[in-house]
C-alpha positions in Angstrom: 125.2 156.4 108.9 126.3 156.9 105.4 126.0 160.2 103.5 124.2 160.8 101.3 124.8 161.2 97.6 126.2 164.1 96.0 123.2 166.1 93.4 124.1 165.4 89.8 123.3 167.1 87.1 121.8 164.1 85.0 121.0 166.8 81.7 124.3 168.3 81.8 125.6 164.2 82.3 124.1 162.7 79.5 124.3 165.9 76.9 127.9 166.4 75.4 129.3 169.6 76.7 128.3 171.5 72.8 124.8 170.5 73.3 124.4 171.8 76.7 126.3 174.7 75.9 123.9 175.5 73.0 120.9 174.5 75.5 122.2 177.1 78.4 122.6 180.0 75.3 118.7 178.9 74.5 117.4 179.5 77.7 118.9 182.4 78.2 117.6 183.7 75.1 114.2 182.4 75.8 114.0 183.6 79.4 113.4 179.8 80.8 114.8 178.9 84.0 115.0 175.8 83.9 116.4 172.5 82.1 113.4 170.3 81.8 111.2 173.2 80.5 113.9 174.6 77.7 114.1 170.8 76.5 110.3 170.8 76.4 110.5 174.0 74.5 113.0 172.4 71.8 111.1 169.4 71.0 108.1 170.8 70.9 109.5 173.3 68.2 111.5 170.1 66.6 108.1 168.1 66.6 105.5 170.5 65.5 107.0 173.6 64.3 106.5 177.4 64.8 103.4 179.0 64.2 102.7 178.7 60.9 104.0 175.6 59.6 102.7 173.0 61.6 102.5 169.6 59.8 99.5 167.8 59.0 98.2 165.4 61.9 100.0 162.5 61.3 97.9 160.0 63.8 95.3 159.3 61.1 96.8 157.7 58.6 96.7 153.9 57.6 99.9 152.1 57.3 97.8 149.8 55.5 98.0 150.1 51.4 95.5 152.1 49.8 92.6 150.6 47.7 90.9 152.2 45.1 87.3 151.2 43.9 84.8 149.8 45.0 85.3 146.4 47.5 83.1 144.1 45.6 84.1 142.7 42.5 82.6 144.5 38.4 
């Protein structure tokens, strides 16, 4: 019977050691527990801001070009 494999880390193996310093020091700080939940915390914070400052919705918009006037011709 072969063994199984050994548990890895796969956020501390794909962050470089600075980043998941700086993500250990955050959760401390924050009081999270775990990995998954202090990276949901960051991008959230990256994406939408603190309280406060949240940008406008972006969803919305048009990529389209605008168009001013009227659609039929003077």
């Amino acid at each position: 019977m072969r063994r199984r494999a050994q548990f890895r880390n796969e956020v501390k193996t794909r962050l470089s050691d600075r980043i998941y310093s700086g993500l250990q020091q955050f959760k401390a700080l924050q009081g999270i527990d775990s990995d998954s939940a202090a990276m949901s915390r960051l991008l959230e914070l990256q994406l939408f801001g603190t309280v406060g400052t949240l940008p406008p919705n972006l969803t919305n918009f048009s990529a389209e070009a605008a168009h001013y006037g009227t659609e039929l011709a003077a």
